[in-house]
C-alpha positions in Angstrom: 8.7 12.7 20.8 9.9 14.3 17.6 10.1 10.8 15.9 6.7 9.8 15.9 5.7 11.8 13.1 2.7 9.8 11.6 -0.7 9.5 12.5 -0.4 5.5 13.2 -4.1 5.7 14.3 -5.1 6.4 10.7 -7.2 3.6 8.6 -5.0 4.8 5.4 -1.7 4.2 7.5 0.2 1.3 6.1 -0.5 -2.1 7.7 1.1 -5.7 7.0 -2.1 -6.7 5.0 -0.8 -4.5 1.9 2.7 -6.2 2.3 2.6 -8.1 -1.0 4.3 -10.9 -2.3 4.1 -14.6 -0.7 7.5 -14.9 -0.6 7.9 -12.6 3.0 5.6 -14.7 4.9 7.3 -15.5 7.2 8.4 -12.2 8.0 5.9 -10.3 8.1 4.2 -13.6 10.6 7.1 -12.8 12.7 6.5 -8.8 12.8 3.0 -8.9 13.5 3.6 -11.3 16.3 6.4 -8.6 17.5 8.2 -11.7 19.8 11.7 -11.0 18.4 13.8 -7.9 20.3 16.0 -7.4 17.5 15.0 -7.9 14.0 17.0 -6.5 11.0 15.5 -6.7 7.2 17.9 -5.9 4.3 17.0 -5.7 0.4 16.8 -3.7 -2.6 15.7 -0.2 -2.5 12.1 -0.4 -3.6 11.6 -4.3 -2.0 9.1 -2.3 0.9 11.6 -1.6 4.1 10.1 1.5 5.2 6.4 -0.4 4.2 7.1 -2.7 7.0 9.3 -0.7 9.9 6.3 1.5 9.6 3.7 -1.1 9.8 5.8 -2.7 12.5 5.7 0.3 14.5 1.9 1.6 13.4 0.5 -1.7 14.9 2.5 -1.4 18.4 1.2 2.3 18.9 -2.0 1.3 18.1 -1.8 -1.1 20.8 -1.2 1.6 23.1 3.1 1.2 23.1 5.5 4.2 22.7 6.4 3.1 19.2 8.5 5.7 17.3 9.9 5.3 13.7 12.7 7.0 12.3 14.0 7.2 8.6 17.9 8.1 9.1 18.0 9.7 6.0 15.7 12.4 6.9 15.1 12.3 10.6 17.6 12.6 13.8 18.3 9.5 15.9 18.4 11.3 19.4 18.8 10.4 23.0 14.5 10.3 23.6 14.7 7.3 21.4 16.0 5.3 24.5 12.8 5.5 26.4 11.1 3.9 23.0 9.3 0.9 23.7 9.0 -0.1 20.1 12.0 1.3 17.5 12.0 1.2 13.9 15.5 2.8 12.6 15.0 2.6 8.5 17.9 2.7 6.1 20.3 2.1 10.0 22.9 2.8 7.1 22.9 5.9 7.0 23.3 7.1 10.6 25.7 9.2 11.6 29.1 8.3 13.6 27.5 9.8 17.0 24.0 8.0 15.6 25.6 4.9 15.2 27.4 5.3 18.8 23.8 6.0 20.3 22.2 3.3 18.2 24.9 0.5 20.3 23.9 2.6 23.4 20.2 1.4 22.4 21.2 -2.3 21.6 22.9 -2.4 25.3 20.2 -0.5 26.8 17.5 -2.9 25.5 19.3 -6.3 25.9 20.5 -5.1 29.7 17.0 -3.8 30.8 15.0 -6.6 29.1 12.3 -4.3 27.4 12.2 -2.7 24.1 12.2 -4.2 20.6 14.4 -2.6 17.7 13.7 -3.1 13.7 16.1 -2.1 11.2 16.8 -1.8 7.7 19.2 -1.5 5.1 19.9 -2.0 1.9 23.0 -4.9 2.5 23.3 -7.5 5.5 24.7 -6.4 8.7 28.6 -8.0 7.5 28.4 -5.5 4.5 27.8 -2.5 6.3 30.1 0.8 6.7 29.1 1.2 10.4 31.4 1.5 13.7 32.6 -2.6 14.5 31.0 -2.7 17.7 27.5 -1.7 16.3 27.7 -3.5 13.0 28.3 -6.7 16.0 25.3 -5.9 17.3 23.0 -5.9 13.9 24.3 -9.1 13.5 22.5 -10.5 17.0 19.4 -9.7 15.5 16.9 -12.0 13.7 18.1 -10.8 10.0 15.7 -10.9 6.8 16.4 -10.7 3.4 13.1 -9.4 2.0 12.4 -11.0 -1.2 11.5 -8.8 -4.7 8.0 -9.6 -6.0 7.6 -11.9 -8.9 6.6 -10.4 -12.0 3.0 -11.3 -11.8 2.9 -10.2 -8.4 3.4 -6.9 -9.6 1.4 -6.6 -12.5 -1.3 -8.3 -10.2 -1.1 -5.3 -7.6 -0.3 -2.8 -10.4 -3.5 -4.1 -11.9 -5.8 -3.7 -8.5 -4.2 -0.5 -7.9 -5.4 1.2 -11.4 -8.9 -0.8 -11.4 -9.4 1.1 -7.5 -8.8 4.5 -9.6 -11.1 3.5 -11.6 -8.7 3.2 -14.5 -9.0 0.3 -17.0 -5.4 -0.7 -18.0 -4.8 -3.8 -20.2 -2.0 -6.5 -19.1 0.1 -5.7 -21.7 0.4 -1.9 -20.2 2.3 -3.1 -17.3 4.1 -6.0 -18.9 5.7 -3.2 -21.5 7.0 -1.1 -18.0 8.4 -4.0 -16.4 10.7 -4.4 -20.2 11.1 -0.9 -20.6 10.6 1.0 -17.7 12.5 0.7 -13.4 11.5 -2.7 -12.0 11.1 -1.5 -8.2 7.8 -1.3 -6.8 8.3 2.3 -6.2 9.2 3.6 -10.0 5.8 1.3 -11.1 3.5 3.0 -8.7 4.9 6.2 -9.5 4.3 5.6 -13.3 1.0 4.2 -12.6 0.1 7.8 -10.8 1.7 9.5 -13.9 -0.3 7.4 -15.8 -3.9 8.3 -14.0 -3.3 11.1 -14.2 -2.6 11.6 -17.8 -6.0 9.6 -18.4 -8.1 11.6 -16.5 -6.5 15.0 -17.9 -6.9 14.0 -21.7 -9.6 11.5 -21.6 -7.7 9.2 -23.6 -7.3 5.4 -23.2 -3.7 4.2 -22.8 -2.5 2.5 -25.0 1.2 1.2 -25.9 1.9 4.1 -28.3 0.5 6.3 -25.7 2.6 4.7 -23.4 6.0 4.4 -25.2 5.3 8.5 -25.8 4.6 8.7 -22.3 7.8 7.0 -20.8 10.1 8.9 -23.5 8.8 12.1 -22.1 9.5 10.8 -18.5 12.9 9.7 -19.7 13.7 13.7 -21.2 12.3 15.4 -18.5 
């Protein structure tokens, strides 16, 4: 089962609880049911895809299911996926011609049989796609979600929690300069906030926006 490469048993895996943003309620209400056989999410890289497919599958393993995830940009799409129970395909876009052939073989295979339940994602909606007709048909059966970004106090809310569970004291104003000066994705601000941590805890100085600014031009050169 070479696509079951995390440990879903573990407490640190990621679960829907540490989804943020209100806005992707109702999604993530609809994953953690797991009712729907064919759900597709699309949205901007950083927007929390992968956060969710492997949530998605974490919970149904847990739960005793052969759940397997699968990041096509990394990781083969082969024939064992077909005796998945559970099957989270992230960034579906970039499969390969015979992936995407054995990716339709799955959709047939799932809707035929009556079992098994398929998650996707990408970064446009199934009609945008470069993918083989017949499979880019099928995404666009499924139950599709367009995540939604976080607000900026969302983030700066979380960005906030994050630093104060390291144990690092960061004023407001910290992360409202990186959201004007620095990438707005999720992923680039947790990133800086590690860069960040670590910087404070290997100089023992406070950040502050000079600090910063020095900080993020070093980043920028590197």
């Amino acid at each position: 089962m070479d696509q079951l490469i995390f440990d879903f048993a573990r407490r640190d895996y990621p679960g829907f609880d540490k989804f943020l943003g209100a806005a992707n309620r109702e999604l993530v209400f609809v994953l953690q049911q797991a009712r729907e056989r064919f759900v597709y999410v699309w949205g901007a890289a950083g927007t929390g895809k992968s956060h969710l497919l492997r949530a998605w599958a974490g919970q149904a393993a847990r739960q005793g299911a052969d759940a397997r995830y699968i990041d096509a940009k990394t990781m083969p799409l082969d024939a064992s996926a077909l005796e998945a129970e559970y099957l989270a395909v992230d960034q579906a876009d970039r499969l390969k011609p015979a992936e995407q052939a054995l990716l339709f073989e799955i959709f047939n295979r799932f809707r035929n049989s009556g079992r098994g339940r398929l998650l996707l994602s990408a970064d446009l909606p199934p009609a945008q796609l470069a993918v083989r007709e017949d499979l880019r048909t099928r995404m666009g059966y499924c139950l599709v979600y367009d995540i939604k970004p976080l607000s900026d106090e969302e983030k700066i809310a979380a960005l906030t929690g994050m630093a104060r569970a390291r144990q690092l004291d960061l004023d407001e104003g910290i992360f409202r300069y990186l959201l004007n000066y620095w990438q707005r994705d999720m992923d680039s601000l947790v990133k800086m906030l590690d860069t960040l941590c670590l910087y404070a805890a290997t100089t023992r100085r406070r950040m502050t926006l000079p600090l910063l600014r020095r900080l993020l031009k070093q980043q920028e050169t590197a």
